[in-house]
C-alpha positions in Angstrom: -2.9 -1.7 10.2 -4.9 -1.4 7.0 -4.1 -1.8 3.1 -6.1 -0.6 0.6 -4.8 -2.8 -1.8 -6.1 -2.1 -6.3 -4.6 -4.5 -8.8 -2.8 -2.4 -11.1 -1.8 -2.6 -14.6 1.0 -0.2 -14.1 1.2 2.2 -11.0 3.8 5.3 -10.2 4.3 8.3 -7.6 5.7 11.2 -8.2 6.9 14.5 -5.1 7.9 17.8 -5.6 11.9 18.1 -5.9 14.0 21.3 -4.7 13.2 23.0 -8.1 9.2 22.1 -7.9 10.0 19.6 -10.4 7.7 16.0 -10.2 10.5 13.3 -9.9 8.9 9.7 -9.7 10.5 7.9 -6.8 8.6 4.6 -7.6 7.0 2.5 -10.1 5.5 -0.9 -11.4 4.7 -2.4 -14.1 1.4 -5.3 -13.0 0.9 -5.6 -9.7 -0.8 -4.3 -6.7 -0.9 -0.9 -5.7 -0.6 -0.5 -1.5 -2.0 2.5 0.3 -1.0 1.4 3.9 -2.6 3.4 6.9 -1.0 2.6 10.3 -2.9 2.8 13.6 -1.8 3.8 17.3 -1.8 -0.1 18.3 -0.1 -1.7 15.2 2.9 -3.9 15.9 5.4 -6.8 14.6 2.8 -9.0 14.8 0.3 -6.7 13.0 2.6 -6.0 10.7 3.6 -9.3 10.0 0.6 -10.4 9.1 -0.8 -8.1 7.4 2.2 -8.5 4.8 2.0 -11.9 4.4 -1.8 -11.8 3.5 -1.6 -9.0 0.7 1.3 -11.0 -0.9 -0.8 -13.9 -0.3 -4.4 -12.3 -1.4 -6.0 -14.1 -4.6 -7.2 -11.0 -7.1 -5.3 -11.9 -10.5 -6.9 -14.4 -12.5 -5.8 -17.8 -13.4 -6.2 -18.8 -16.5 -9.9 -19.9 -16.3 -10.6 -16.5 -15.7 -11.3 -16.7 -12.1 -9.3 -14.6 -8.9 -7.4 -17.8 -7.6 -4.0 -16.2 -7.9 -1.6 -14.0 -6.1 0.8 -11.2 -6.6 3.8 -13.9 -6.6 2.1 -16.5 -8.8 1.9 -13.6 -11.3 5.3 -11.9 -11.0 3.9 -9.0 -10.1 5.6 -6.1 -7.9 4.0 -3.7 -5.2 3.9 0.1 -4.8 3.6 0.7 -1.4 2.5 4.6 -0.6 2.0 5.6 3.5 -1.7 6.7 3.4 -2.0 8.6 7.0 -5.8 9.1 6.1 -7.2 5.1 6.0 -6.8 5.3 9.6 -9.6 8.4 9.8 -12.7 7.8 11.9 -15.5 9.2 9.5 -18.6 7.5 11.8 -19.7 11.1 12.9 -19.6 14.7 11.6 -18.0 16.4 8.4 -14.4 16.5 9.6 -12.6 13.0 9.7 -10.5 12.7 13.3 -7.1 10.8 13.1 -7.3 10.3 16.6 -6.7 6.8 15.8 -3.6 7.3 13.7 -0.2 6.3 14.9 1.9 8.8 16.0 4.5 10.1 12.9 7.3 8.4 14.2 5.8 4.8 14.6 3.9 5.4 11.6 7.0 5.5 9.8 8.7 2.8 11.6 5.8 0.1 10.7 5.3 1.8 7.2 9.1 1.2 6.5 9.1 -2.3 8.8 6.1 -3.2 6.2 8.0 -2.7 2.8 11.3 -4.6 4.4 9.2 -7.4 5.3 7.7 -7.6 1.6 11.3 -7.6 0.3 12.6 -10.2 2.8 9.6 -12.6 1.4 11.2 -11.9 -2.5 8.8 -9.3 -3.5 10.0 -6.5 -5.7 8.7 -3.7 -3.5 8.7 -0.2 -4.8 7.7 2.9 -2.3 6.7 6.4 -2.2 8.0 9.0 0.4 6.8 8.6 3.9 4.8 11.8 4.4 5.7 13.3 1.4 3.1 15.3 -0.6 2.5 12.2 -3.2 1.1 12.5 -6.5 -0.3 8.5 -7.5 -0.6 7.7 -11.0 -2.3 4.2 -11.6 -4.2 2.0 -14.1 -6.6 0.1 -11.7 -6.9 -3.5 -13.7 -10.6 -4.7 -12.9 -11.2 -2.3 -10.9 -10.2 -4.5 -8.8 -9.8 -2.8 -5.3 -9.8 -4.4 -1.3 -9.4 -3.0 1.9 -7.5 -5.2 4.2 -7.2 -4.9 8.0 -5.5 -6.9 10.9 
């Protein structure tokens, strides 16, 4: 399981409605943004872990200036968006294979497994739409960006 994880000032995503209209279907104010890619052997345990060390991750700053504090300590929210393509092997050719991806079903029961575990800990979790065609708006505060894998 991997989170690509950017400290956001403010962060949204938007889909297409019936009508072809943008409707946003999740936002926050300061926080962290979470593209989470799930791979063929994630699990509970995986999963579990996973969540607890981006709630737990230092990357806002105290107030000596210095990344010692975490999304709680700040009263921040997430955004977490399903992000099939962070499980892509890109180590040969010019075409990324998701070979390693889980399949759409247990993607979708980790990704949603994932956000109900962040809410169960007290964060205020927002989401996107599991395989949805997403557009992410987002004010990256830094940057300030980390890929996180268990």
């Amino acid at each position: 399981m991997i989170a690509l994880i950017q400290r956001v000032s403010s962060a949204s995503v938007t889909v297409a409605n019936e009508t072809a209209e943008h409707e946003t279907v999740g936002a926050i104010g300061p926080g962290l943004l979470v593209l989470l890619g799930i791979e063929k052997d994630d699990d509970q345990a995986k999963a579990d872990k996973l969540v607890r060390k981006v709630l737990a991750y230092r990357v806002f700053s105290d107030p000596d200036g210095k990344m010692n504090l975490n999304v709680q300590q700040i009263g921040g929210s997430l955004l977490v968006v399903s992000q099939f393509t962070l499980a892509a092997d890109t180590h040969t050719g010019l075409r990324p294979s998701f070979s390693s991806g889980a399949s759409h079903q247990d993607a979708e029961h980790w990704y949603q497994y994932f956000v109900q575990a962040a809410r169960q800990l007290g964060m205020t979790t927002e989401t996107g739409r599991f395989a949805a065609d997403m557009q992410v708006s987002l004010v990256n505060d830094g940057p300030v960006t980390f890929w996180l894998q268990v």
